[in-house]
Steps between C-alpha positions, in 0.01 A plus 500: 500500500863583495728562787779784463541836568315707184685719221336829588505545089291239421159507469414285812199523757671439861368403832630534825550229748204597696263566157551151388464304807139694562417344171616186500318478843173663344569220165485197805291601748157433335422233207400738211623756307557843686587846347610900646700753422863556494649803745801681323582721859800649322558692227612220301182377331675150426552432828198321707508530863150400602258290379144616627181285483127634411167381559446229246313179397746214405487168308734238412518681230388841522540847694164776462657823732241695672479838370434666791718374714786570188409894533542489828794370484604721273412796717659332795848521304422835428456553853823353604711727205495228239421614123287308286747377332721340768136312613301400188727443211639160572232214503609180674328195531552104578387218304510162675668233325790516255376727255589904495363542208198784427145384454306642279297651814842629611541694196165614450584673890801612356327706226233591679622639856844552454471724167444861656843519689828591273660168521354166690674185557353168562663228700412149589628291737446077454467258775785335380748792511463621099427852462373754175576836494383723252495911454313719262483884447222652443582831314625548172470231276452254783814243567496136699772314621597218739707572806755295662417475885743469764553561887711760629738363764662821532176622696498387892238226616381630807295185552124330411191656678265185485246602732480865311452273151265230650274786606532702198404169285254432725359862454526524148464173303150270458594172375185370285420149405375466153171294652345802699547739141161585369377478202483863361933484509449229273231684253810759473717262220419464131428326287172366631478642823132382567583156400828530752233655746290177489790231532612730808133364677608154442851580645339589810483148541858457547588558859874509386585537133840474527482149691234395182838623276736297670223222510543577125870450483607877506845528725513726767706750301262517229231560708671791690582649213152502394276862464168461670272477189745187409406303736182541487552394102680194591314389758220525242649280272704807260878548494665793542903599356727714323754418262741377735249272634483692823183451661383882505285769326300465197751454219332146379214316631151338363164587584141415297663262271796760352855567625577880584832660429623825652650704175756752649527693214158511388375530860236264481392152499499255179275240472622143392238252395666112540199361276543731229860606542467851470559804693344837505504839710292517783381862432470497130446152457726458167697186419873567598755466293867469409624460874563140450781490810305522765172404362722188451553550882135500608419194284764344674396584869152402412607159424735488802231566730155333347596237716411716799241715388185368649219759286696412108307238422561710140800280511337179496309654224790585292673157477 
C-alpha cells in the first residue's frame, strides 16, 4: 500500500481515511478471512468511501456471502439513493497471513457473481499489509487489469466508529471452525468426492486439525493460509500447494496413489503416475505430452514432498 496523494489520471482505486480504517479494523477484529462490498457514495466510481459487511460464513481461508442478506442489502442502498453500481461492483475481501494473492475459490467467485454488472473489481487485503487489486469489464470483448490502490489523504478523517463496526461484525460475520463442517461440504470437491467424503468421518476425530498440522510441523502461516478442504487433506496425511509453494487451493496434491495437477489452460486436472512415470488427462484419460516444463515441475514437487506424504507408499514402490 502506497502513501501519497493519487494522480487523478491514473488508473487507481482510492480509499478514504475512514474506508480503510473500517477495513483494516474488519481484516483484525476476527481470526479468519472476512469479505463485503465496497461503497463508491460519490460519483467517482474509483473512489471507496465505505466498506459494508454481509451476512457470511468465514474460514481461515474462505468467505460464502449469504444471498439473502446480499439482496437486501442491495435494496437497502437502493433505499438510501445508491445505484447498483456504487454498491455491488467492487468486491473486497481479507486474507490472513501474508499472501494477497487470489485462490482459485476467489476466482471462481469472481466469475461467477461478479460477471452480470458492467465492470467488477476484486480486492484483497493480507494480514500482513500486501494488497491485489484487479478490474475487469464485462462488455465488449471483455478486458482485465490490475489496479494500483492507494488512500486518499485529501479526504477528511472524521474519526473510527468502533462500537458501530464491532456490532456490525458481530451482526454480520459467523466465524466457522473447520471441525464442526459436515460432511456433505466435503462430498462437493472432485476428484473423488466419495472417497474425500469417507476420510472426512475419520477427521471427525480430530478435535483440532490445525493443532494435528502444527503437531505435523506446518508453521502458523501456512496453516492460516490454508482453504478448509486443505486441512482436512493434511491432517489426513495429503499435501496441498501451488507453484509457489504456497500452502493453498488445489494446484498440486496426491490422493489414491497419483499426484493431481491443476492445468490452467486445459482447465482440468492431469494425472501423474510416480511408478510408471506418466501423465494423462483426468477427463479423457490420454497420456500427455510435449509439456515437458512443468511436467518437469510436478516430478520435481513429488520428490520434494514424498518425504511427507503419509498415503504414497507408491513411492516406496517406485525405488
Amino acid at each position: 500500500m502506497e502513501y501519497k496523494k493519487p494522480i487523478k489520471s491514473d488508473p487507481i482505486l482510492r480509499f478514504t481515511p475512514y474506508a480503510y480504517a473500517k477495513l483494516l479494523f474488519m481484516r483484525d477484529v476476527g481470526e479468519t478471512e472476512v469479505g463485503g462490498y465496497g461503497i463508491t457514495g460519490t460519483e467517482d466510481p474509483m473512489l471507496v468511501t465505505d466498506f459494508a459487511l454481509v451476512k457470511q460464513e468465514c474460514t481461515m481461508a474462505s468467505v460464502e456471502l449469504d444471498e439473502e442478506d446480499s439482496g437486501l442489502f442491495a435494496e437497502k442502498m437502493l433505499d438510501v439513493g445508491l445505484a447498483p453500481w456504487q454498491t455491488g461492483n467492487i468486491w473486497i475481501h481479507t486474507h490472513p497471513g501474508d499472501c494477497p494473492k487470489p485462490s482459485k475459490t476467489d476466482e471462481e467467485n469472481f466469475v461467477k457473481n461478479f460477471g452480470h454488472p458492467h465492470w467488477s473489481i476484486m480486492y484483497i487485503l493480507a494480514e500482513g499489509g500486501k494488497d491485489y487489486c484487479r478490474i475487469k469489464f464485462n462488455v465488449g470483448p471483455g478486458f482485465e487489469s490490475k489496479l494500483d490502490v492507494q488512500i486518499d489523504y485529501s479526504i477528511p478523517f472524521n474519526g473510527t466508529n468502533k462500537d458501530e463496526w464491532e456490532k456490525e461484525y458481530d451482526e454480520k460475520v459467523i466465524e466457522c471452525k473447520i471441525a464442526g463442517f459436515s460432511a456433505t461440504k466435503i462430498e462437493t470437491f472432485t476428484p473423488y468426492s466419495n472417497d474425500y467424503c469417507d476420510r472426512f468421518q475419520t477427521m471427525k476425530t480430530y478435535k483440532d486439525p490445525q493443532a494435528e498440522l502444527a503437531r505435523m510441523g506446518y508453521s502458523d502461516e501456512e496453516i492460516a493460509n490454508l482453504t478448509d478442504k486443505a486441512v482436512i487433506d493434511l491432517a489426513d496425511g495429503k499435501v496441498v500447494v501451488d507453484e509457489d509453494d504456497d500452502f493453498i487451493d488445489l494446484d498440486i496434491y496426491t490422493a489414491n496413489g497419483v499426484v493431481w495437477y491443476w492445468h490452467d489452460k486445459k482447465n482440468e486436472y492431469v494425472v501423474y503416475d510416480p511408478v510408471e512415470n506418466t501423465f494423462r488427462w483426468e477427463d479423457s484419460g490420454k497420456l500427455v505430452k510435449g509439456e515437458k516444463d512443468w511436467m518437469d515441475d510436478v516430478r520435481e514437487w513429488a520428490d520434494n514432498h514424498a518425504n511427507i506424504v503419509k498415503s504414497g507408499e507408491f513411492y516406496e514402490q517406485s525405488r
